[in-house]
N, C-alpha and C positions, 0 to 999 in steps of 0.2 A: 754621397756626402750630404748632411741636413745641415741646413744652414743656420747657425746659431742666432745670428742677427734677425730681427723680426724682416720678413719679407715685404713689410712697405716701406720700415724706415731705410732700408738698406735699398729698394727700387727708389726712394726719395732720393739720396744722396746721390747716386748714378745718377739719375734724371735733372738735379744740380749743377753737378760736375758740366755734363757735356751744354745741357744750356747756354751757363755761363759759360761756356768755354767759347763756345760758338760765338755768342754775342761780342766777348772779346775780341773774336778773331775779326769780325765785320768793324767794327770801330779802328781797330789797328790797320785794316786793309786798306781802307779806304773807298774802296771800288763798288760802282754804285750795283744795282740788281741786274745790271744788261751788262758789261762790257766786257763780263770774262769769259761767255761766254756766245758767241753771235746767235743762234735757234733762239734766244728768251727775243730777242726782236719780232719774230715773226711768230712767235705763239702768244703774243699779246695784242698782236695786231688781228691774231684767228679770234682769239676772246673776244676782241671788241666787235666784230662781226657774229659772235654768238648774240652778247647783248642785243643787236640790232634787229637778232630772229635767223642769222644767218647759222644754222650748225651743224651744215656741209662743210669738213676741215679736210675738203678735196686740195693738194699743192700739187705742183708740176711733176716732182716726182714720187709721190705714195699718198695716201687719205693717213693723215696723222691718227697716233693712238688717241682713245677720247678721255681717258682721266684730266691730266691735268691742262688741258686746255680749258675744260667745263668747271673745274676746280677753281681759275684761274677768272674765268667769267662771272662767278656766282661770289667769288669775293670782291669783284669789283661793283655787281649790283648790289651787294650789303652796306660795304662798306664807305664808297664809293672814294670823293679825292684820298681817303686815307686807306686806298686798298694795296698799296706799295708796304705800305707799314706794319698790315694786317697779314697777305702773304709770308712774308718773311720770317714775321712770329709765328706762324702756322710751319715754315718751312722747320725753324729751329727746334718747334717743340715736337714735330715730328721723327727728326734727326734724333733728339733726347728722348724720346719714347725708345726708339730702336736699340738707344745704348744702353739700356735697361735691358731689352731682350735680345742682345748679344751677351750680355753676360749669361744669364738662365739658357742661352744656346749652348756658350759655354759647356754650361751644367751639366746638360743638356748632353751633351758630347763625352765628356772627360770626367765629369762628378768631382772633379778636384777643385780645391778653393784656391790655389797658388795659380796653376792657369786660366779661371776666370778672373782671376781679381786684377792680374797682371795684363791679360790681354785686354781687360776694357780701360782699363788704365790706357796703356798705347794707345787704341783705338779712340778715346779720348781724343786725342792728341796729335793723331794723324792727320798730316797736312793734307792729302790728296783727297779727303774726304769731306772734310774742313771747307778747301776751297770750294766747294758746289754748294755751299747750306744758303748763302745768302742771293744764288744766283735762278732769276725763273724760267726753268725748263723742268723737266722730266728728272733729271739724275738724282736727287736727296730723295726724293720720294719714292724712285724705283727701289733704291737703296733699301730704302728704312721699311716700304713692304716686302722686300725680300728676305732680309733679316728675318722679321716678324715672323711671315712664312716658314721659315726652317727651324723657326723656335717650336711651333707647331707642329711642321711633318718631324723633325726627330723627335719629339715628346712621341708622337703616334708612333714611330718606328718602335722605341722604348715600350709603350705599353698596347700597342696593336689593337687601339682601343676607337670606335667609330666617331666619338664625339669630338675629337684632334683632328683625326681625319678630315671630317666635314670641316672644320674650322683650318684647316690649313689649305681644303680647295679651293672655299670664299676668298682665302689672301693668295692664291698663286694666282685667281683670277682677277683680283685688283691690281699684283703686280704686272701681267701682263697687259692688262686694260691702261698700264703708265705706260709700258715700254717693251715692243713687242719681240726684241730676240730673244727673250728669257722662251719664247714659245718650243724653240728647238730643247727646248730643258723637257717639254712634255711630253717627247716620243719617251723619256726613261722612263719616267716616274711611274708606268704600271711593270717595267722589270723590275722598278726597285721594290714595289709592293709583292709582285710575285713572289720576289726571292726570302723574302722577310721569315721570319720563323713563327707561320701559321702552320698548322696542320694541316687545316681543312680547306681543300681548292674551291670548293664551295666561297667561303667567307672570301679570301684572295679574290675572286673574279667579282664579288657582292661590292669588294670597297676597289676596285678597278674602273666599278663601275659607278660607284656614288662619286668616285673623282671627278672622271670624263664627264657626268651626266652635268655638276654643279660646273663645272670648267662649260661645258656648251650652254647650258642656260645663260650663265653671266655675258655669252657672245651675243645673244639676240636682241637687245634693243639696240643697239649701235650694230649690228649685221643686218636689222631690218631695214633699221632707217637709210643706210648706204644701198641695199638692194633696189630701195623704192629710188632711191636720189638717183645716185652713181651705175647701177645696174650689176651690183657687185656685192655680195657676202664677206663682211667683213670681219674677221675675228676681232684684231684689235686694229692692222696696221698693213696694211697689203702692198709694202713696198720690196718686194720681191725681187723684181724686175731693178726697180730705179738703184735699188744699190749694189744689186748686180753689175749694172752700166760704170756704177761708183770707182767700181773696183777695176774692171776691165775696158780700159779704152787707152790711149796713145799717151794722157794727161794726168791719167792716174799713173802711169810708167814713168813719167817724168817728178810726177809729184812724190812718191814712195821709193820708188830707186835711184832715180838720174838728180834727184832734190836740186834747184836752182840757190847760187848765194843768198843764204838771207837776208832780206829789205829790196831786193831786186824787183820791177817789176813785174819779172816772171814770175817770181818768189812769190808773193803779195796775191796775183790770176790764182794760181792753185791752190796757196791758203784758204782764199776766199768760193774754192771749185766753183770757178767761170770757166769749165771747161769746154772746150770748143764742139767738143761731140753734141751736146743738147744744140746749140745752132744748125751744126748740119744735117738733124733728124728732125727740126722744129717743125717742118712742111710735114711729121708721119702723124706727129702728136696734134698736129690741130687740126686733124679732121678722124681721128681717130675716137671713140666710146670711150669711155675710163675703162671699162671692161680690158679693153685690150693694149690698152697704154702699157701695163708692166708687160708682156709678151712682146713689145716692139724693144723696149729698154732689153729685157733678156736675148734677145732674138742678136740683138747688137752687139750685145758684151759675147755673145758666142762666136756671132762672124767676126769679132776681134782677136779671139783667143786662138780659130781657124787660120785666120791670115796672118798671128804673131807669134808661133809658137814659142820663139825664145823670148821674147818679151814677157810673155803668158809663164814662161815655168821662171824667169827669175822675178819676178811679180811673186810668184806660188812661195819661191823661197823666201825671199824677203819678209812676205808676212808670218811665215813660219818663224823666222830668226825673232822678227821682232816680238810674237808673243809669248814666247820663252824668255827675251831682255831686259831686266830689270831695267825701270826710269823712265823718264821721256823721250821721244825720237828726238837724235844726237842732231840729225839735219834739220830739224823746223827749231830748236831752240838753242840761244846763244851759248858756251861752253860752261858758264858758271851755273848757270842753271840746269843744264845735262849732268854737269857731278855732282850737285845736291842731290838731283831727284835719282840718280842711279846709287848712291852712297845710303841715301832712305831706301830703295825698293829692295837693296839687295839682298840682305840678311833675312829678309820678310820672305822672298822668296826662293832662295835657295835651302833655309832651313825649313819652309812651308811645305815644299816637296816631298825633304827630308820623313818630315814628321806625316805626311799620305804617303807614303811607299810602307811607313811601321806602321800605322795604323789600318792600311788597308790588306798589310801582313798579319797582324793580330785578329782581325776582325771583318774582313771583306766583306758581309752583308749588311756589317751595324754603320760603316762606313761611305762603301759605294757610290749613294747619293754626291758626296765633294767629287769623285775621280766622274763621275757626269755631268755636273756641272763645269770643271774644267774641259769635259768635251767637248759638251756644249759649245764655250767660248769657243776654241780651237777650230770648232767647224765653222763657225761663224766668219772668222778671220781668214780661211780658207778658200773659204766659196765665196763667200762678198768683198773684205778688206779688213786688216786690222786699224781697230782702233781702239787705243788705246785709253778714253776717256771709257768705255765700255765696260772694258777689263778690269780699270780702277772700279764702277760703280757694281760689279757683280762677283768680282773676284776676291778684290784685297782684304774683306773684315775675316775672310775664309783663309788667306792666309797670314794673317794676324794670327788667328786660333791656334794654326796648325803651328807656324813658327815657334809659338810658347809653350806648345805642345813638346817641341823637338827639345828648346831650353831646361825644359823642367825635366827630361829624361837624362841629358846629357851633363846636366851642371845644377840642377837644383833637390836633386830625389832627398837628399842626405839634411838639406835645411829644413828646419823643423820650421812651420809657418803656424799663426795661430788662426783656428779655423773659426774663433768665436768672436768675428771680427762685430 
């Protein structure tokens, strides 16, 4: 599909849309840059010890990724009292870049103008996405270079061409330099390059390797400086261990399965994971190296899983159930909020699925890439814990696509749309 409309005025008006949309939504919200989420406390608090020369962003449980804490620093040294102001506009016009190239993802994917133009519309307008733009942590920005990024490897998928290539390994490694589970995305990506419709194994193992080589370069200045610090090679985030423990111990079983009333003070302990396990290992960790800190956290969550079998396998199921569920977890929020957010996720992902089961029927190479990033997640949720705020930032603009996808086959093929928008 050639798009009729000239290609800036039409990325203008996207880039409008979700803007202002965004800005509307923080004025109507209310709610200031820290409170909806608790992590933007303590990555402002790492910032301000960058400033000071500090930028060791070693914490109790993993060395933080280094994007946006440095991000987060270097706007405070420009700008300085009005770096709250300046953030936030950097957060939104980021968000508004990406919605711009989810549409050409779109494209990108499906070549039809009825399911880009509709799904960036939604996407617009999606609340669970919405909510992170004004908040400072890691999530809009993981977001909006993930997008970007698969704007770029399906282009290269499309035309097998090196120069996407290279530009799509630059952004898988700033994405994962925000937010390091996306890394389990990188055992795929040289089967998804293998399988591609190259001829020559030659070229295939050429751009296999221009991926990994640009992906390890981007790890060595924050993998050096942690070696010299820490004594430890860091890719982006080396918390292994700590959310291993996250997931497997007595408190996570209570917090994920056994859920306390909510507003309870129990309720409130496990919201807040003050869980009792860091107390009674605190004597390994403080005479322990960093080096071997996440090996004492893994070592624990396994002697936990040893001595809990059944707590350990309905733990395993629970986070299975719950990444299949549309919504928010029914136990941590009050009921009117559980049916809004399950009433929005449902349709998104039951027909999302819908629409990767035909599409990975039609096309299973050109597609692929979505059924491993959904693995990704899955294994994530699996072996560590699910959570949910995760899913929303790496999964839902993908099943936004796919949902409109399933629409337009099942109830829009026959509407004539105008493509010279």
């Amino acid at each position: 599909m050639i798009l009729k409309l000239n290609n800036f005025k039409l990325s203008l008006i996207i880039f409008s849309s979700f803007f202002f949309t965004r800005y509307i939504f923080l004025f109507l919200n209310g709610a200031d840059n820290f409170e909806l989420q608790p992590d933007s406390y303590w990555y402002s608090e790492q910032s301000e010890e960058v400033l000071k020369g500090n930028f060791n962003l070693l914490r109790p449980l993993f060395i933080t990724s280094p994007f946006f804490t440095y991000l987060q620093s270097i706007i405070k040294f420009i700008f300085g009292e009005y770096w709250m102001i300046s953030l936030e506009f950097f957060q939104v016009f980021i968000a508004s870049v990406s919605g711009v190239f989810f549409f050409y993802l779109s494209n990108n994917l499906f070549a039809n103008i009825k399911i880009s133009t509709i799904s960036t519309f939604i996407f617009c307008f999606y609340p669970f996405t919405i909510w992170f733009v004004g908040t400072f942590t890691q999530d809009i920005w993981f977001q909006s270079f993930l997008i970007i990024f698969f704007y770029y490897f399906t282009k290269y998928l499309n035309n097998k061409d090196r120069k996407n290539l290279i530009i799509s390994a630059i952004l898988f490694s700033l994405t994962f330099l925000t937010k390091s589970h996306i890394l389990i995305y990188s055992l795929f990506i040289p089967i998804i390059i293998f399988f591609i419709n190259i001829k020559s194994l030659k070229i295939k193992f050429l751009h296999i390797i221009y991926f990994t080589m640009i992906c390890l370069i981007s790890t060595l200045p924050y993998g050096i400086y942690n070696l010299k610090e820490n004594g430890v090679y860091v890719f982006s985030s080396n918390g292994f261990g700590g959310l291993f423990i996250l997931g497997h111990n007595d408190d996570a079983y209570l917090n994920h399965v056994k859920t306390p009333k909510l507003g309870t003070l129990e309720s409130n302990r496990l919201k807040s994971v003050e869980y009792k396990i860091f107390k009674e290992i605190e004597y390994k960790i403080e005479n322990a190296e960093t080096k071997e800190i996440q090996m004492i956290y893994f070592v624990e969550g396994v002697e936990w899983i040893k001595k809990n079998k059944e707590k350990s396998k309905k733990l395993l199921q629970t986070n299975l159930k719950r990444f299949f569920t549309p919504g928010l977890n029914k136990s941590w929020y009050n009921n009117n909020v559980w049916i809004v957010s399950f009433l929005v996720s449902f349709p998104f992902m039951l027909l999302g699925y819908l629409g990767l089961i035909k599409v990975l029927i039609l096309n299973f190479r050109q597609y692929s890439w979505i059924l491993y990033l959904i693995v990704t997640m899955l294994l994530f949720s699996l072996i560590f814990y699910f959570q949910g705020r995760f899913r929303i930032i790496t999964l839902d603009p993908i099943f936004i696509l796919l949902c409109v996808y399933s629409i337009n086959d099942l109830f829009l093929k026959k509407i004539k749309f105008n493509d010279k928008i």
